[in-house]
N, C-alpha and C positions, 0 to 999 in steps of 0.2 A: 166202510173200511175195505182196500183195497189189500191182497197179494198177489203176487205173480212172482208166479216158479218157469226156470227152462228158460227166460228171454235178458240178456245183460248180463252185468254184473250183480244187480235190484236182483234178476232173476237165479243166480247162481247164488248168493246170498239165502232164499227164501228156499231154493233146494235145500240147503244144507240144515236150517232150520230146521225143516221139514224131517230130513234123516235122522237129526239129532233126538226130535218131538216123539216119530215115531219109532225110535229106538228105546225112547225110554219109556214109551206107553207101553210097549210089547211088554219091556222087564218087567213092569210095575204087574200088567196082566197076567205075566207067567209067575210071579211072586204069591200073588192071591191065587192061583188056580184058575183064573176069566179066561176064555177062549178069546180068539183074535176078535169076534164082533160083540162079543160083550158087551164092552163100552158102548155102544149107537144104542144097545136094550136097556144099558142103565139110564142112560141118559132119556132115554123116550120116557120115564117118568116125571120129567121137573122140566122146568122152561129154562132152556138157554139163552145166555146172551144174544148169541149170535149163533147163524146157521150156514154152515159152509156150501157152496153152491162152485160149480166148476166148468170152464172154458178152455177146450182144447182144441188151438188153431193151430195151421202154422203161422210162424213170427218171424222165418227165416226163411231163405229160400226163393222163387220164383211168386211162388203162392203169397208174401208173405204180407203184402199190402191189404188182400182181402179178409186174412188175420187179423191186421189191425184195425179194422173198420170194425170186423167182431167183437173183437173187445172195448172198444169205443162204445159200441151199441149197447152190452155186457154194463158197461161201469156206469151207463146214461142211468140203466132200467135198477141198478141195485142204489145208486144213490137215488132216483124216485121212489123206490118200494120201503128202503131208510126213511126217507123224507115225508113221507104220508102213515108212520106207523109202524113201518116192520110189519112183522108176522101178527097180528093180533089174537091168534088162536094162542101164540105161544108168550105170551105176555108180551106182546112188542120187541120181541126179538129180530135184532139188526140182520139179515144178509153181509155175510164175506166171500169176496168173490178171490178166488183162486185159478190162477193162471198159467195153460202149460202150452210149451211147443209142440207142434204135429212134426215141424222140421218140413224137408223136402221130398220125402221119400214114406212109401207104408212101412218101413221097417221100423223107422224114426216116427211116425207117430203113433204105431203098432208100440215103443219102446215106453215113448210119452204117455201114453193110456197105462202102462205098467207103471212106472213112475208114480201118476196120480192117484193110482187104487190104493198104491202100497203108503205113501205117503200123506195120504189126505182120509185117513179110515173111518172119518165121521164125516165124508161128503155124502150129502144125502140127494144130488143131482148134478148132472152135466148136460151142456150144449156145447157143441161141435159137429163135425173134424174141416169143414168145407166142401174138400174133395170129396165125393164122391168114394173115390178108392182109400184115401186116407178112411175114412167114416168107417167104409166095411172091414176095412183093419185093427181098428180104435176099438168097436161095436163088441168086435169075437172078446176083449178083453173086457170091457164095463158089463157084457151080458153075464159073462163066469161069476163075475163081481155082485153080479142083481143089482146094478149102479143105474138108475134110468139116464139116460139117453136122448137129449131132445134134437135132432139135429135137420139142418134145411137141404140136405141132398138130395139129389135126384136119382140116382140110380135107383131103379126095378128092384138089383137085387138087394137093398136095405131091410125091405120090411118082407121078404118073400123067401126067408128062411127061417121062420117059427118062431122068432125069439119074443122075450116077454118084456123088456127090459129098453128097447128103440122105439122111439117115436118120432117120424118122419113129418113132419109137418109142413112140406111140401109137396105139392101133385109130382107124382113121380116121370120121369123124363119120357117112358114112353105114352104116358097118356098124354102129355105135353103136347106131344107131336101127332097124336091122333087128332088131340083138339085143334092143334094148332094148324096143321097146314091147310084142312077146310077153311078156316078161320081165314087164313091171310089170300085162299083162294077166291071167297068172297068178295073179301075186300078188295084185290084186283081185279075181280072185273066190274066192282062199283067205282074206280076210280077210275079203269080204262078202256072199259066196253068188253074187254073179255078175260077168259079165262087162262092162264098158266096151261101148256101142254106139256112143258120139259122141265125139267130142275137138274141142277149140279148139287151134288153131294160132295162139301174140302171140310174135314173133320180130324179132329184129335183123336189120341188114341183113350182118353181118359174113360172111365166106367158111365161117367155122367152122360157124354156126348155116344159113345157107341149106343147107352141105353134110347137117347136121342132118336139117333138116324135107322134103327132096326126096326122098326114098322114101316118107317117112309120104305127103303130100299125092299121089305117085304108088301109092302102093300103100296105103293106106288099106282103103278096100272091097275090093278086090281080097284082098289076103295077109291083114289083120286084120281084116273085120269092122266094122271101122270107120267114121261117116259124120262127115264134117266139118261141122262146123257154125259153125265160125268161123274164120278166117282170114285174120291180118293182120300186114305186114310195118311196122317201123317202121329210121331213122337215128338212129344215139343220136350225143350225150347226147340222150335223151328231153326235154320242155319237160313236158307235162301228159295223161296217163295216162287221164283221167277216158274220153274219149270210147271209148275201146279197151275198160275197164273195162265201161263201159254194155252193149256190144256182147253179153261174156259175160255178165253177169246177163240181159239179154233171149231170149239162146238158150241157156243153161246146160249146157256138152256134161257129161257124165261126167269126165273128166277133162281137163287143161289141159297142151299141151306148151309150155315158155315158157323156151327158146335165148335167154339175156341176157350177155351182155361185160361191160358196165357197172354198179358195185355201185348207183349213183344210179338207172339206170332199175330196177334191181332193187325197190330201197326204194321210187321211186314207184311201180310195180305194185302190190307186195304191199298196202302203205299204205291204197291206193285203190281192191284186194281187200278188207283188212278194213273200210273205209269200207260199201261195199255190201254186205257181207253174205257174202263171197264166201272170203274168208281163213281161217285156222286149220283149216283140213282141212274146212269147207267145200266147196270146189271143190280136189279131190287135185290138185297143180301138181307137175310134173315139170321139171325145168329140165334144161340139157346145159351143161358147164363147169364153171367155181369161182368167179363173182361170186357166186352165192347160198350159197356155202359158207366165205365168206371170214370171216378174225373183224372182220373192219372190219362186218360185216351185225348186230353184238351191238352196234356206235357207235350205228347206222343205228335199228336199230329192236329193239322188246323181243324176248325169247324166247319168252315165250310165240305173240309172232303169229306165227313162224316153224316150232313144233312142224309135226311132219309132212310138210314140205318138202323133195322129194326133186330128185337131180339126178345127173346120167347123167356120170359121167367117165372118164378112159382111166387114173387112179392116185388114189391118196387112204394115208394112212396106215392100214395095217391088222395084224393078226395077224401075228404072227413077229417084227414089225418095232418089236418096243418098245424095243429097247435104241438103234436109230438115233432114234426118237422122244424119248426121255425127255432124250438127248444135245441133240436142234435144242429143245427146251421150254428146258431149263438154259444153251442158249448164249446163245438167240435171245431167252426171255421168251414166245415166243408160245405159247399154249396147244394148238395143233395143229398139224400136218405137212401142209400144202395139197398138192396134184399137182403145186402150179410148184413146190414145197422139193423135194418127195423125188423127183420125177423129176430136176431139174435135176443133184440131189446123183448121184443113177444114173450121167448124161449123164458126167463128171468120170471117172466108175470106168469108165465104159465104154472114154474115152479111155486112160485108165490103162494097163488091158488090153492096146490095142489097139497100147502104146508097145512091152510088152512084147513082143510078138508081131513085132511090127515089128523090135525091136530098132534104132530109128536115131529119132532127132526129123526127119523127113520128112513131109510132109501125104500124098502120095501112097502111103506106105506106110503112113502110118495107117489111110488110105481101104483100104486093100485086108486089111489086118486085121480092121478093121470088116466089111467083105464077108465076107471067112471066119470069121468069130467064133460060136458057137455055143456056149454054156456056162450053165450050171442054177446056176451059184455065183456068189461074187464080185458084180456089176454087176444079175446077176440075179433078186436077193431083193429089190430097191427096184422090180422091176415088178410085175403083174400077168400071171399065167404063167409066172412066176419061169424065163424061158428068155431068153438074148437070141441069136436068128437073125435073120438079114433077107433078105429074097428078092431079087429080080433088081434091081426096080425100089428098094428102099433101104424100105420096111415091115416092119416088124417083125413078123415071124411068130407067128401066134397070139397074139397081143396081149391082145383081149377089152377087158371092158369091168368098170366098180366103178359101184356104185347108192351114193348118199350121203345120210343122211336126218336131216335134224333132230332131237335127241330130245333134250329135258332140258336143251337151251342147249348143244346142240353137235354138230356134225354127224359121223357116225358111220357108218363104211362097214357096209354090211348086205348087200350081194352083190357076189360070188360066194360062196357059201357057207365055202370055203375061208380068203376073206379076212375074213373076215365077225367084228365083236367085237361086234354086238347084231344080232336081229331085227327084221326090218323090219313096219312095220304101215301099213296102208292106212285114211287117213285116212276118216274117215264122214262125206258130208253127211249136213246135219240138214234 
């Protein structure tokens, strides 16, 4: 069973439900004397039917495509986890998945996290927010809440302020980039006899990609060798690329690190790369995230200007994983498994798990399941590292990182070896 709150008219409908629900729980609680969480403690004694579980993206906005992949992934893994038993610790109690907007802005999914606490008071888990900044805004509310938290963002500062409550279950953006640019330095000069000396840095201003690029620009020369030769931050939505564009043709590093959120500035970069000269494996562009690996990027602009385009993320569909793959192709229509589908799907199983272990629909005991959870099966085949542990502060242990690369009109993970279903090659300038 599905709802969704915050998105439509479906969605404004299932709000008001929701106000009416939780208006008349509060009465009924203040009538008896029951504090506001009462209710989750009576209920931890008997088996429910069903256990509410919760998805906050955005559904609007800029952001809003990568929202709906989330909740795609979201509806795959609660109808599988329905479909194979439910909850078995709780007599086969169903999963309901509830649905809320992040919107486009932290204020709006800062609102939406309000929203969902207030009106979902027997949710005993969320995964969300996307962004990065939306997440750290969402978090400050579900942590007050003791509401766990499972969400795929990258920013540092996620898990790297005490709370008990977030679990990151993605390598976070600056280890990315610690791993990542030895990594793809490597690989250039296995493909072309040498090593990368200079990189351009054209980045967004979002939490995710700043947390990105602040090791490269800090340790550049220092740990890689590396001399910057272009570096620049931009606020998307982007307006006109050109002047940022000029910049690299005039100093043409070796390669290009290009941290983008939004699939529109995506397409005006590359566009306005192949315009100059600069595009098609030209200038080897590395990106960090899923706007340049989305298939909205095959609307945007052709395949071939895309060949060889790589990009640095914390999940992607790979090896082993075909049978969940060829499942979201057949449900979904879309030709690939993004990092919002199949981690989201992960997030659902993890909760799963962690009901089991719990044995009660409690938030507090789910949290602390999740705290001890440590298993190589189950939840743990939809990561990378196929383990899921989380350490003190709620990061996922040994996480690591997927390199994703354009080939043939589709992006295709190429590292870590393991996961790896094609080889990866390093574009030639000419």
């Amino acid at each position: 069973m599905r709802e969704t709150s915050g998105s439509g008219s479906s969605g404004a409908d299932a709000t008001r439900r929701g106000v009416v629900a939780a208006g008349a729980a509060a009465a009924l609680g203040a009538a008896l004397g029951m504090s506001p969480g009462a209710g989750r403690a009576q209920q931890a004694g008997a088996s429910p039917a069903e256990v509410k579980v919760g998805l906050l993206v955005p559904l609007s906005g800029p952001w809003a495509r990568f929202g709906e992949i989330m909740r795609k992934g979201a509806e795959l893994a609660v109808r599988d986890v329905n479909a194979r038993g439910g909850v078995a610790a709780l007599g086969g109690a169903r999963l309901r998945l509830v649905v809320y907007d992040a919107g486009d802005s932290t204020e709006r999914a800062k609102n939406a996290a309000q929203r969902m606490i207030a009106q979902e008071p027997d949710l005993v888990a969320a995964s969300g927010a996307y962004l990065s900044t939306f997440t750290l805004a969402a978090t400050e509310v579900t942590e007050r809440a003791e509401l766990p938290m499972l969400t795929l963002s990258y920013s540092d500062l996620i898990t790297g302020r005490g709370f008990r409550y977030v679990f990151q279950t993605s390598s976070r953006a600056g280890d990315q980039a610690r791993e990542a640019i030895p990594t793809l330095m490597r690989l250039a000069e296995h493909a072309s006899g040498r090593k990368p000396e200079t990189v351009g840095i054209l980045t967004d201003n979002t939490a995710a990609s700043i947390s990105f690029v602040e090791p490269i620009r800090a340790e550049a020369q220092s740990r890689f060798g590396l001399r910057i030769t272009v570096d620049e931050t931009f606020t998307p939505p982007m307006a006109d690329a050109t002047p940022l564009v000029q910049r690299l043709r005039s100093r043409r590093p070796d390669m290009l690190i290009f941290p983008v959120t939004v699939i529109s500035d995506a397409k005006l970069v590359l566009e306005k790369m192949n315009e100059y000269g600069l595009g098609r494996g030209r200038l080897p562009t590395i990106a960090n995230g899923i706007a340049v690996a989305q298939t909205d990027m095959l609307q945007a602009m052709r395949a071939e200007d895309l060949e060889g385009l790589m990009t640095v993320v914390a999940n992607w569909d790979a090896k082993g994983q075909e049978s969940i793959v060829a499942d979201w192709q057949r449900e979904t229509g879309e030709p690939w498994m993004t990092q919002n589908a199949i981690s989201t799907y992960g997030d659902i199983w993890i909760m799963k798990y962690a009901l089991e272990a719990a044995r009660r629909a409690d938030r507090k005991a789910v949290a602390e399941a999740i705290r001890g959870m440590d298993v190589t099966d189950g939840p743990a085949v939809y990561y990378p590292g196929r383990r899921i542990r989380f350490d003190a502060n709620g990061l996922r242990e040994n996480a690591g990182l997927m390199v994703v690369q354009w080939q043939r009109g589709r992006p295709v993970t190429v590292y870590p070896p393991e996961s790896a279903v094609a080889e990866a090659f390093w574009p030639r300038r000419s």
